[in-house]
N, CA and C of each residue as an Amber inpcrd file, in Angstrom:
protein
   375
 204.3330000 -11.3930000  12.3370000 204.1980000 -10.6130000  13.5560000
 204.8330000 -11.4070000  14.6880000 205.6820000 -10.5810000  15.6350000
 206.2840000 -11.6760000  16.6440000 204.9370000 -11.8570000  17.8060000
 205.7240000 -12.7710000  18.3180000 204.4090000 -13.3980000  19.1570000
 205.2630000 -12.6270000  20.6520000 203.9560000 -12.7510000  21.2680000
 204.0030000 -11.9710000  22.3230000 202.9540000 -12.7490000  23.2340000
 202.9780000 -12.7610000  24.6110000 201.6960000 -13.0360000  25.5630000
 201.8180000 -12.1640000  27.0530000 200.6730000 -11.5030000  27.3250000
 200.4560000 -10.7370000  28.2620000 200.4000000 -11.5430000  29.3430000
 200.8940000 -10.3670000  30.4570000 201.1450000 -10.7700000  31.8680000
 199.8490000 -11.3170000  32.6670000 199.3200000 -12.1940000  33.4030000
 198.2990000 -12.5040000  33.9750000 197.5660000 -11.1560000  34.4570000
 198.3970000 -10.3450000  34.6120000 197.4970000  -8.7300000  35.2560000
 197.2420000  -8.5870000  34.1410000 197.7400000  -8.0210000  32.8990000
 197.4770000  -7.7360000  32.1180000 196.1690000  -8.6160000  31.1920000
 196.0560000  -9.5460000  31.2550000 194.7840000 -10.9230000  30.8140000
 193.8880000 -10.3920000  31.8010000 194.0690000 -10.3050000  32.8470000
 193.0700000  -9.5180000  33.8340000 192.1230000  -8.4630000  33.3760000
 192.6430000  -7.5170000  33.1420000 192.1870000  -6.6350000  32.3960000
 191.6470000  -6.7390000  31.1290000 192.1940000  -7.4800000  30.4110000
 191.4860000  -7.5570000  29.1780000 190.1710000  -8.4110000  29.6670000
 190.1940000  -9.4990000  30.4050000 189.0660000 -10.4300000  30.6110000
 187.9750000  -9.4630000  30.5240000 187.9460000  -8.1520000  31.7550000
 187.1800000  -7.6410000  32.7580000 186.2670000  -6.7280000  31.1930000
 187.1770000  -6.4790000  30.4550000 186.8830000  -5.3910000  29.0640000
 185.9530000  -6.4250000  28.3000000 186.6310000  -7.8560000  27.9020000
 185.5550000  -8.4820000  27.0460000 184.4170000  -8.7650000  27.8460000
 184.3340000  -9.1710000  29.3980000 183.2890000  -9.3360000  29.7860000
 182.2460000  -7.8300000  29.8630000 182.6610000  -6.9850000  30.1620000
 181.9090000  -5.5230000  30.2470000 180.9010000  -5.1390000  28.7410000
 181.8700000  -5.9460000  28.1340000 181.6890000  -5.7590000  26.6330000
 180.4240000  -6.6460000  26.3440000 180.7390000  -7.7990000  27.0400000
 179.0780000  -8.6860000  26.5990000 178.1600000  -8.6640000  27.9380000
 178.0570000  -7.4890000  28.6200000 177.9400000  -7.4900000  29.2940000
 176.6280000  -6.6490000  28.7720000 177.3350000  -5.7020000  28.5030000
 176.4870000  -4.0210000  27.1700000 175.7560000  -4.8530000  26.4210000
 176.5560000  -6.3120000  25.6450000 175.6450000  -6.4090000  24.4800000
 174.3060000  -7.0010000  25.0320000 174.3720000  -7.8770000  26.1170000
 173.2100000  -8.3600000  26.2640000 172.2170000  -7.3340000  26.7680000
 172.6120000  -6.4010000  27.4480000 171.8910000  -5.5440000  28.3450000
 171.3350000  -4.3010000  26.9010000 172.0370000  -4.4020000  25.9590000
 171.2780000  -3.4100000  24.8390000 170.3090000  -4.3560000  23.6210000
 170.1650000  -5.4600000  23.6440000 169.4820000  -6.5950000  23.3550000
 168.5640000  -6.8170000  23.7630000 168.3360000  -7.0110000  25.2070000
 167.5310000  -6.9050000  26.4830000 166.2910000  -5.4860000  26.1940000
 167.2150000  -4.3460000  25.9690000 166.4240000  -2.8640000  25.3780000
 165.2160000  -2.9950000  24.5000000 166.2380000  -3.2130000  23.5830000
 165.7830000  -3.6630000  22.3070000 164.3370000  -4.5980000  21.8800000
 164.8340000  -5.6910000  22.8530000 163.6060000  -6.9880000  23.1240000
 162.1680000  -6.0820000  23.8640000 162.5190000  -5.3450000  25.0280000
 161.9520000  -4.7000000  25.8580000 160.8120000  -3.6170000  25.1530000
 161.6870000  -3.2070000  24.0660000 160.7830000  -2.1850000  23.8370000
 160.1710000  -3.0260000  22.7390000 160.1350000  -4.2410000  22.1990000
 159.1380000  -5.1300000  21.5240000 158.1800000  -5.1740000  22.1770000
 158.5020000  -5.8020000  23.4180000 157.6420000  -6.1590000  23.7480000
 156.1750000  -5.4050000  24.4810000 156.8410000  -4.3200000  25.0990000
 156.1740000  -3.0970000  25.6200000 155.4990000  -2.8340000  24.3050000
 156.1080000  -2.0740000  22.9940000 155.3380000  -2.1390000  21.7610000
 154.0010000  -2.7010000  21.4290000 154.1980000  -4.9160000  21.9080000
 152.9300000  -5.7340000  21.2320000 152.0020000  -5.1190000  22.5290000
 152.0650000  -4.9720000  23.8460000 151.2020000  -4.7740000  25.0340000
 150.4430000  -3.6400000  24.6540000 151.0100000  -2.0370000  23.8160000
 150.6300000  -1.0560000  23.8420000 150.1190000  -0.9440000  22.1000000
 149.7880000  -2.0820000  21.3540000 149.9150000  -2.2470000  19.4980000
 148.3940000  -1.3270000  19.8610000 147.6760000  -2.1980000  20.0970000
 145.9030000  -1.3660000  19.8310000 146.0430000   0.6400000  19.3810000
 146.7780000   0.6180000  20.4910000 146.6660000   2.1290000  20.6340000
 147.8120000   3.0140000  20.0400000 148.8470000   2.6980000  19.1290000
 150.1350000   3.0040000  18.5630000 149.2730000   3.4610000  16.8990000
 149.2150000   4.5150000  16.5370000 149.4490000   4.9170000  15.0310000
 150.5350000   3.9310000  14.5290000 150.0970000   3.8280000  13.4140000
 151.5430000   3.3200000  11.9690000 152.5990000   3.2680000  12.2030000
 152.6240000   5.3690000  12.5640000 153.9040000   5.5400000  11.7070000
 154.6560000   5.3900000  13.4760000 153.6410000   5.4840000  14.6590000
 154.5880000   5.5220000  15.9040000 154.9630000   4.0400000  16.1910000
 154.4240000   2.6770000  15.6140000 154.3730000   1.4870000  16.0130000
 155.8190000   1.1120000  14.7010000 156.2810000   1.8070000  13.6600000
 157.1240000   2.0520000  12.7270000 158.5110000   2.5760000  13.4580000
 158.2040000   3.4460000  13.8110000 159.1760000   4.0590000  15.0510000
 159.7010000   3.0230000  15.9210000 159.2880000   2.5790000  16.9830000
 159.2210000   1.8840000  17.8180000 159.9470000   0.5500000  17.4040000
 159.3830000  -0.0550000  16.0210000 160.1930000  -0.7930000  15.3150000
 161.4810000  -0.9070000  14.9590000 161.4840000   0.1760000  14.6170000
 162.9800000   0.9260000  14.1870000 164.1040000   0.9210000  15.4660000
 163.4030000   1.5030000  16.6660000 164.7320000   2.1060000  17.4380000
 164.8240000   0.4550000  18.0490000 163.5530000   0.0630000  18.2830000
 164.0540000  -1.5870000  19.2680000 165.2410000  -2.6610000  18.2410000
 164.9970000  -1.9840000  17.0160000 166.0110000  -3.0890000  16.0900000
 167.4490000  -2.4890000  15.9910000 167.6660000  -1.3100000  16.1030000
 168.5460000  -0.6230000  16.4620000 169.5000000  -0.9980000  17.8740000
 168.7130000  -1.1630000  18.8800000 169.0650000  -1.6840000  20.3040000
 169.8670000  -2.8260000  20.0640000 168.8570000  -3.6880000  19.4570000
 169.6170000  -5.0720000  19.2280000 170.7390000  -5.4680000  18.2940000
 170.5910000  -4.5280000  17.3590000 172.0780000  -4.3140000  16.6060000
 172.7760000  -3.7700000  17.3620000 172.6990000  -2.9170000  17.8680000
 174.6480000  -2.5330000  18.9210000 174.6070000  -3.7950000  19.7330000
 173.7180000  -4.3170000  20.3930000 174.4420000  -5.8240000  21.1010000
 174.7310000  -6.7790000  20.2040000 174.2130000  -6.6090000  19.1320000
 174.9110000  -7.5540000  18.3190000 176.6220000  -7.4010000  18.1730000
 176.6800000  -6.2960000  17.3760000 177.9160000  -5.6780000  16.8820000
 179.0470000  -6.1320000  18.3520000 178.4230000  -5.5330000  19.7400000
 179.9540000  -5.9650000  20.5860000 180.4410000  -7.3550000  21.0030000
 179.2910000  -8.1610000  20.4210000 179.7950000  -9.6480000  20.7650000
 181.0700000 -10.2440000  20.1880000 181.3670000 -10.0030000  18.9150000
 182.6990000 -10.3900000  18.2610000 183.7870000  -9.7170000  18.6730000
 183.7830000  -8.2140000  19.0770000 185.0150000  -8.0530000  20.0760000
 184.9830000  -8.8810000  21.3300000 184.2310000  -8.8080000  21.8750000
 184.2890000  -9.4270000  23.1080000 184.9090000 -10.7870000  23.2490000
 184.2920000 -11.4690000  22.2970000 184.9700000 -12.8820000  22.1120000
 186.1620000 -12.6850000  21.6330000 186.8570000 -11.9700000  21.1960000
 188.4150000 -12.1030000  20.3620000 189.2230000 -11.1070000  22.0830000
 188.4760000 -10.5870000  22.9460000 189.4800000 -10.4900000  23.7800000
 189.3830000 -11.7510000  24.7990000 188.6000000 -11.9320000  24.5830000
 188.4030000 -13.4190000  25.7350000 189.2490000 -14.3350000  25.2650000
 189.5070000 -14.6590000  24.0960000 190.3320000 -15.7400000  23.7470000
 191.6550000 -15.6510000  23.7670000 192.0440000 -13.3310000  23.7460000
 193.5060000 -12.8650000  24.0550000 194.0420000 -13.8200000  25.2000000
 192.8170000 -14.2220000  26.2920000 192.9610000 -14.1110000  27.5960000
 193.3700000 -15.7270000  27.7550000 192.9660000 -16.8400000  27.0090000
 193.0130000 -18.0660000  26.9880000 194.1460000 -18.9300000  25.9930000
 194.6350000 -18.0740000  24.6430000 195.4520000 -18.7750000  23.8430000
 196.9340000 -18.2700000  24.0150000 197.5600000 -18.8240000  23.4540000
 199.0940000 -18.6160000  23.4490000 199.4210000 -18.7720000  22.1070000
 200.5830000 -17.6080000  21.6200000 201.3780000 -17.4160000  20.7870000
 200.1310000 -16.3970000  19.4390000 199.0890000 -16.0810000  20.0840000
 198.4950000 -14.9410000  19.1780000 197.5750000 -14.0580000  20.0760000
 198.1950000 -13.2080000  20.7040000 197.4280000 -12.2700000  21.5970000
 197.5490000 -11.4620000  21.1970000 198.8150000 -10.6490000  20.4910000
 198.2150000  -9.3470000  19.5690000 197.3040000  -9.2380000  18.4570000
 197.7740000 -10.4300000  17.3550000 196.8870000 -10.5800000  16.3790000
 195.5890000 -10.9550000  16.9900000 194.7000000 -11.3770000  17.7660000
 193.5980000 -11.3440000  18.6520000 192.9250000  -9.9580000  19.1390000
 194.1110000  -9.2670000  19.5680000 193.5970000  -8.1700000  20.1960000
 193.5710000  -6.9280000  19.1230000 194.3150000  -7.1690000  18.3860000
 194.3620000  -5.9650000  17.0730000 192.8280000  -6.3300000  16.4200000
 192.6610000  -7.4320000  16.1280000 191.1650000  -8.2060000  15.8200000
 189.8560000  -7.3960000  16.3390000 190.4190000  -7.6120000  17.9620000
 189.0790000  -7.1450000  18.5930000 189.2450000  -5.5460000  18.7020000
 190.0020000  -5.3510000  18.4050000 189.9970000  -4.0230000  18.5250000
 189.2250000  -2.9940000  17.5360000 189.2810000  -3.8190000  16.4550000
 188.9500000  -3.5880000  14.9320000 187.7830000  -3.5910000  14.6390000
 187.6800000  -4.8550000  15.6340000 186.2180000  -4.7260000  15.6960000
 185.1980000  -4.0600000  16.7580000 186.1100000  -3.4290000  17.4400000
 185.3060000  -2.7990000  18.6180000 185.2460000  -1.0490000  18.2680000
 186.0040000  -0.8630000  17.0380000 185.9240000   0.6230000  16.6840000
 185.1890000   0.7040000  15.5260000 184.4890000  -0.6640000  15.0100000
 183.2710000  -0.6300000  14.1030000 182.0580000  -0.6530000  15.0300000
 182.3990000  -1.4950000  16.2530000 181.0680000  -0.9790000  16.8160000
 180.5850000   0.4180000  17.4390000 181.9130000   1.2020000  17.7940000
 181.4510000   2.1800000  18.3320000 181.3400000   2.9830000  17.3260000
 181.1310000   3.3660000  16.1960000 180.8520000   3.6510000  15.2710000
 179.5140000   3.6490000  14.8700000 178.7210000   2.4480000  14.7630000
 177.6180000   2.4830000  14.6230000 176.9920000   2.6020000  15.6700000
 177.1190000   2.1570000  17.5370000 176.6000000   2.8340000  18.7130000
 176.3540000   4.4650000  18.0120000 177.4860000   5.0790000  17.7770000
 176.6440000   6.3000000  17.7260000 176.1830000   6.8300000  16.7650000
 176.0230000   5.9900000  15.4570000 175.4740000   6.2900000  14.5790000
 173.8130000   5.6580000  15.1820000 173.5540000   4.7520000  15.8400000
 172.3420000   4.2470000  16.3880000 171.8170000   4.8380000  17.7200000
 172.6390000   5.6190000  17.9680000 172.2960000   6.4390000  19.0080000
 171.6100000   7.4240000  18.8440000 172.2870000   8.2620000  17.8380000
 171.5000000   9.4040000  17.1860000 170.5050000   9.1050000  16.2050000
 170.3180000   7.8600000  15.6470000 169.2950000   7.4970000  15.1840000
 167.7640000   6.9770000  16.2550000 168.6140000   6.6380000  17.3380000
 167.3650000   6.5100000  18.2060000 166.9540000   8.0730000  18.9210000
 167.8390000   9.0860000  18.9740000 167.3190000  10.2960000  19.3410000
 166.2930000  11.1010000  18.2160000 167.0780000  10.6300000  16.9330000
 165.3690000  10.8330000  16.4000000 164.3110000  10.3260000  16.0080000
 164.6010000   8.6900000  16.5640000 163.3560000   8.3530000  16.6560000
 162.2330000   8.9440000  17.8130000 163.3340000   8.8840000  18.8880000
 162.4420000   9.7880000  20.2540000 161.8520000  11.2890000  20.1940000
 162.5200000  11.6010000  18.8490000 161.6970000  13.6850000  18.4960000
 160.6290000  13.3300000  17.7900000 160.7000000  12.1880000  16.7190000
 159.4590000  11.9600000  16.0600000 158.4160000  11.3240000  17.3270000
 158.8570000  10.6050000  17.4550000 157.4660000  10.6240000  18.7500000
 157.1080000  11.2220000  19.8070000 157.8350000  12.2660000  19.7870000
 157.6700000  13.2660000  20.6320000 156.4770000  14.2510000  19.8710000
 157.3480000  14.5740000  18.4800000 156.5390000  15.2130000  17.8320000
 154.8340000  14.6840000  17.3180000 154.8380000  13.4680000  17.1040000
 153.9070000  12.3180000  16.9520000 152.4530000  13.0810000  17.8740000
 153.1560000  12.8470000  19.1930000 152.7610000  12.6690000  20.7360000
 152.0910000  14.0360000  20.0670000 152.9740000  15.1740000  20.1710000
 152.3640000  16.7720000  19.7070000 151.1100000  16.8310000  18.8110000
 150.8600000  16.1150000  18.1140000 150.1290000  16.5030000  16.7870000
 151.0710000  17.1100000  15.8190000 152.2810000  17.2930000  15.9640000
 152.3380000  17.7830000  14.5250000 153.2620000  17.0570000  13.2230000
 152.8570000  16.0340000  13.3750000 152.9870000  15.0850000  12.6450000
 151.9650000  13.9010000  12.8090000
């Protein structure tokens, strides 16, 4: 692959993307942790299967911040090395369309975690 290196505007931009990027992950980590912890405060009074739930979507949270950290780092380093910024950025890229992939596969998995406890909440389950 020929080597190539982006214009300082252009590193600009990418910086601003990997940082935004771990920016999400910590802040959906943060979720994730959050609703642990809210969880142990509220355990006494949680059924099974809603304290099961709850389990589920907070581990969910913390997997999508997991998942965007390795793009993030492969554009940050677009931004710092020389003589591999495409192969870097094809990298993170690769890896940033596996994460959005499972974002919304964990997205819609947390929307039904939120009907089951909705439904929970109902009685009818």
């Amino acid at each position: 692959m020929a080597k190539y290196e982006f214009t300082e505007p252009q590193n600009k931009i990418i910086r601003n993307v990997a940082w935004r990027c771990i920016v999400q992950s910590i802040l959906l980590m943060l979720i994730g942790v959050a609703g642990y912890i809210g969880t142990w405060f509220i355990l006494g009074t949680l059924t099974p299967l809603v304290l099961m739930v709850k389990i589920i979507q907070g581990t969910m949270f913390i997997l999508m911040g997991i998942v965007f950290f390795p793009p993030s780092l492969n554009f940050l380093k677009v931004t710092t090395t020389k003589g591999s910024d495409i192969q870097l950025l094809m990298n993170g890229l690769s890896r940033l369309k596996l994460g959005i992939m499972l974002i919304v596969i964990f997205v819609l998995g947390s929307i039904v975690c939120d009907v089951l406890l909705i439904l929970i909440s109902m009685g009818v389950i």
